[in-house]
N, C-alpha and C positions, 0 to 999 in steps of 0.2 A: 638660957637653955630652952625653955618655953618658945621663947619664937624660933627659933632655930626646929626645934620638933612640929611645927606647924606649917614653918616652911617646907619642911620635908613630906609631910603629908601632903601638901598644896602640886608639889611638883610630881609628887609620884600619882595624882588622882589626873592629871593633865597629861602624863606618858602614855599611861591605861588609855586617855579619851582619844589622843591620838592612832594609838596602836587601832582602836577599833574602829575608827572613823577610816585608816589606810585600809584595814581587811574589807572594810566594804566597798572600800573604791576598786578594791584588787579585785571583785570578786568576778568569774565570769561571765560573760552574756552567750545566751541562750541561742545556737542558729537551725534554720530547718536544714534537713540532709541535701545533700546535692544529688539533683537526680543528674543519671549518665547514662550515657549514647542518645544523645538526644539529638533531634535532625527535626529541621521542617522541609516537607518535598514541594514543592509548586505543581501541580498537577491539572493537562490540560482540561478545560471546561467544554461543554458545548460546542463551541465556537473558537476560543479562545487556546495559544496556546498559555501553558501554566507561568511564563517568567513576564508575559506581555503586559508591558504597564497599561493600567486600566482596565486590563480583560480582566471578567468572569471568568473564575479558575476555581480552582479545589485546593486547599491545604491539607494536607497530611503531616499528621506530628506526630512521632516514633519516639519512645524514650523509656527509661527504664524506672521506677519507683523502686527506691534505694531499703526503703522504712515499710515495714511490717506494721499494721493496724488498720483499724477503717481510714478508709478514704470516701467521702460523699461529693467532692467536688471537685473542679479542676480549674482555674481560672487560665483564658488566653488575655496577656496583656500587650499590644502592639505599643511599638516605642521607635523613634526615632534612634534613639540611643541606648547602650546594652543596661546603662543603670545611672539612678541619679533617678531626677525629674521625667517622668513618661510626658513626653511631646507626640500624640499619635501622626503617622504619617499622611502626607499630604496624599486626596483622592481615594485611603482607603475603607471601603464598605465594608462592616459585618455584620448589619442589622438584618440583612438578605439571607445570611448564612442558616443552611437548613444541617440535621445531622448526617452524616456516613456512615461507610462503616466502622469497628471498633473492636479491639481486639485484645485481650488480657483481662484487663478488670470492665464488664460491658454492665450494660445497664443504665446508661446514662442517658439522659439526653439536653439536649439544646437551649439557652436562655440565651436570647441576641439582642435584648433590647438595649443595651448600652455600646454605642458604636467604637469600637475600637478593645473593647473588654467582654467577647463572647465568653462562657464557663458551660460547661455539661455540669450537671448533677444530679445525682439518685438519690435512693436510701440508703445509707450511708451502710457500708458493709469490710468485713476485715480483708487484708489480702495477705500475702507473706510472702518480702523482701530476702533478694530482689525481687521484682514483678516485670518484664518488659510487656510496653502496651503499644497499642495505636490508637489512632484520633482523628479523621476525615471529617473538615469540617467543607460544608461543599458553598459552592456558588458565593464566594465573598469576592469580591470588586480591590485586587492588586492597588497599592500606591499610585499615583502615576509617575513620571518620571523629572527630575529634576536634573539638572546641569551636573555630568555631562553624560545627561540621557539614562544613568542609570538610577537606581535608590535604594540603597542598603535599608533594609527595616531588620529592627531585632520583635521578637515573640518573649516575653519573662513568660511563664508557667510558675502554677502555686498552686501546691494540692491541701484541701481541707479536711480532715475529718468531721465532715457534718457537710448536711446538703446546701445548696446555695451560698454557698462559701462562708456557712457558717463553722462552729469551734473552733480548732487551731490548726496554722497552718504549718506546716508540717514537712513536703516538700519541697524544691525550689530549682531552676533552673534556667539558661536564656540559652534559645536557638535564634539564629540570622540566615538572612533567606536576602536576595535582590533581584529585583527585577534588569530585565535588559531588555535592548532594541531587536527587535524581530527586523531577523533577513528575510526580502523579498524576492526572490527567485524568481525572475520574469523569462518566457522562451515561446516560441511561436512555431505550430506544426503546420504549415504551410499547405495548400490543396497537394495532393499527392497521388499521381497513379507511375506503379512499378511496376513493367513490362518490360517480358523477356522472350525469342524465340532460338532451339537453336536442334541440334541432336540429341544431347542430354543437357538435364541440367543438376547440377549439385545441391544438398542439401547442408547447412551448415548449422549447425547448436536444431535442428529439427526444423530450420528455416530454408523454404527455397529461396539461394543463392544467386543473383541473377548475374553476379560478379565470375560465375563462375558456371559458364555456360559454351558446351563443345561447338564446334563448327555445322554449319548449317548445309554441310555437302550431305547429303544422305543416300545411299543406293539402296536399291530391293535384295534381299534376301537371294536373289535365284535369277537366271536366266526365265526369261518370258517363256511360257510355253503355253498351248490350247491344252496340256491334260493337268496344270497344276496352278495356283493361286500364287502369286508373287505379292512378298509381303513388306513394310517398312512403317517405322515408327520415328517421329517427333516428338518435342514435346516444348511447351510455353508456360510460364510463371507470371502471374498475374495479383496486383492488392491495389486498393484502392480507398480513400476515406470519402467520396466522391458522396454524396447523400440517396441518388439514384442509382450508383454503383458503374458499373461497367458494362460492355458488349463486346467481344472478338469477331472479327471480320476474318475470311479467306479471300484471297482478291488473285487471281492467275489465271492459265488457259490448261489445259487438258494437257497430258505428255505428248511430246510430237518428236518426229523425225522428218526436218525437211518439210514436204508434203505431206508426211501421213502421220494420220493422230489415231490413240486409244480414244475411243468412246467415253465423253464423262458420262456419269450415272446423274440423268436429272431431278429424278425420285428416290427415296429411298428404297432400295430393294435388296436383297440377297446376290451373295456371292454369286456366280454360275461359271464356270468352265470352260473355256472352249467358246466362248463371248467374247466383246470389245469394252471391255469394264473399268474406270477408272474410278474410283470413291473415296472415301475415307469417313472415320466418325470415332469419337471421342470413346471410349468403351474398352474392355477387357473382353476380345473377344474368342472362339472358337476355331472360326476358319484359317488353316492354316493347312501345310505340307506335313505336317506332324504332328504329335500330341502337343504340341509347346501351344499356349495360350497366343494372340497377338494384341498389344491394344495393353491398357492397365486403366483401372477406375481415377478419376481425379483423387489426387491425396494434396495435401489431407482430406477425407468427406466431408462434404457440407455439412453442417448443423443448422443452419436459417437464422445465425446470430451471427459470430466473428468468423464462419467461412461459410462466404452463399454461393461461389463460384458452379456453375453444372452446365454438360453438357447440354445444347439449345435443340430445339426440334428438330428432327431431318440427322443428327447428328449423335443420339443420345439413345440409340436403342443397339442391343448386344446381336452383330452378326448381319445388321442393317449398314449400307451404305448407299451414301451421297455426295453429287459433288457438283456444287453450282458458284460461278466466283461471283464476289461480294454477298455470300449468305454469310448469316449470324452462325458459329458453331458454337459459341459460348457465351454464357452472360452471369453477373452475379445477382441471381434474382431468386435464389433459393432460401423462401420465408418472407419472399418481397425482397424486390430492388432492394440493394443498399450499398452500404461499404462491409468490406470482406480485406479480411488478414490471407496471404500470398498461400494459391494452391497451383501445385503441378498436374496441367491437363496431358495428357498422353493422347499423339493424333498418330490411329492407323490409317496406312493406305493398303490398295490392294488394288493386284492389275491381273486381269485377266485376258485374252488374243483368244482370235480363231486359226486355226493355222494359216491362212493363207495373209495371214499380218508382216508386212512387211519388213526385211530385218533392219538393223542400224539400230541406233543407239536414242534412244525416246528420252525425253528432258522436259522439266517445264518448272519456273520459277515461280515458288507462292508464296504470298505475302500475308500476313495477317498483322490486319492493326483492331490493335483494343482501344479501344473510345471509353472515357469517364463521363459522365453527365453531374455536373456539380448543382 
């Protein structure tokens, strides 16, 4: 009976040691919170744009702190892989990285001397979860790129309570970010001058249209007469990226019938009446059979930058007319020669007889050519 009572002591003190030896294997292990909405942005640099292997870019990490209490630090850990062993990625720089900006829990700043394991940390201070924050860590040097061209990197995140990644770490998290091959978009704006001449021309999205330009038949307003001023308008579309810009030329003969001609105007002079007047000049002008203006200013106006187009000398004063073939009436030299985005010039003419002008039907064909100087 003695050993049998001992024995049973023996086994019941071996159940016990089991029992307590399984409760601690059972017991569970301790994990930091997961932080969420977490994201890394690639952001372009300088130069660079943000996903370009090798470029100088910006990271931005957005995420949220799940855990209420101090937080003093924040470690970034680059990894090849989301978890296991950290293999840092091939080419990438953080020892460059300076601070951004930062948003939610602020006060941080920058420790890069370990490449591939940058951290902010301050004095460590409380927050209260959730917390969504941000984190621009700027000018870090992207992975480069590995077969096939592209390179997944994951970021683990771990936040301390205590600066420099000291106390305990607390929370936890991985964002993934890749780089990719930049498109190169290649295209060539070739020398370009567009030149237009007609009766009207149209405007389209606020652009003159040169596609869309009336018939170059024009007549005068009026029968010819010695007590009134006959009147007619053109008009020409002109751009050029030309570096000296452009010049319009007029190139024809005086109007005639047959034998007999209206007098061109060799100087610039004024209307007059009851004269042999043939002229014309770029302008909004005055003279006319009625209130009605004749003529319209170039539109759009010059500015001396992206439209220099303006009426040329001899041409360019209101109520003055001139008419000599192969004179300049236009040039884009407004702010200095250069290149000029398309303006609509408006050409008046105007004819005036003495009475003893012969009748029939007076005609004459002009040409204007605009010349670019590259």
């Amino acid at each position: 009976m003695k050993i049998k009572s001992g024995l049973f002591r023996t086994i019941s003190l071996t159940l016990i040691a089991c029992s307590i030896a399984f409760a601690t294997f059972a017991s569970p292990t301790a994990y930091a919170a997961q932080i969420t909405a977490r994201s890394l942005t690639l952001q372009a640099g300088a130069t660079d744009g943000g996903s370009k292997p090798g470029g100088v870019v910006n990271h931005q990490f957005a995420f949220t702190l799940p855990t209420s209490g101090n937080v003093g630090s924040i470690k970034f850990e680059y990894c090849t892989i989301a978890s296991g062993t950290c293999v840092m990625p091939t080419g990438l720089v953080t020892t460059s990285a300076t601070m951004g900006t930062q948003t939610g829990a602020v006060g941080f700043t920058l420790v890069n001397t370990t490449n591939g394991a940058p951290y902010i940390t301050r004095t460590a201070a409380a927050i209260t979860g959730p917390q969504a924050v941000t984190y621009q860590l700027l000018t870090i040097t992207n992975p480069t790129n590995v077969a096939p061209a592209t390179q997944t990197f994951y970021v683990r995140i771990t936040t301390y309570t205590a600066a420099a990644l000291g106390g305990t770490a607390t929370d936890a998290g991985v964002v993934a970010a890749t780089t990719a091959t930049q498109i190169v978009l290649t295209g060539i704006m070739p020398e370009s001058l567009i030149f237009c001449a007609g009766a009207t021309i149209q405007v389209t999205s606020g652009i003159p249209d040169c596609s869309k330009v009336t018939t170059g038949a024009v007549s005068f307003n009026q029968l010819f007469s010695p007590t009134d001023t006959a009147t007619a308008t053109s008009q020409m579309a002109a751009s050029t990226n030309a570096n000296s810009g452009y010049s319009i030329t007029v190139n024809g003969p005086t109007l005639t019938n047959g034998s007999n001609t209206i007098l061109a105007m060799p100087t610039q002079s004024a209307s007059v009446r009851g004269t042999s007047q043939f002229g014309m000049n770029l302008k909004l002008n005055t003279v006319a059979t009625s209130t009605v203006p004749v003529g319209a200013e170039v539109t759009d106006a010059s500015n001396g930058t992206t439209l220099r187009g303006q009426a040329f000398t001899g041409y360019n004063t209101v109520d003055q007319f001139k008419f000599t073939t192969g004179d300049a009436v236009a040039k884009s030299d407004n702010g200095g020669a250069g290149p000029t985005n398309s303006q609509i010039f408006t050409i008046s003419y105007i004819v005036n007889v003495p009475g003893s002008q012969a009748a029939g039907t007076y005609t004459t064909t002009l040409t204007y050519i605009c010349t670019a100087t590259f």
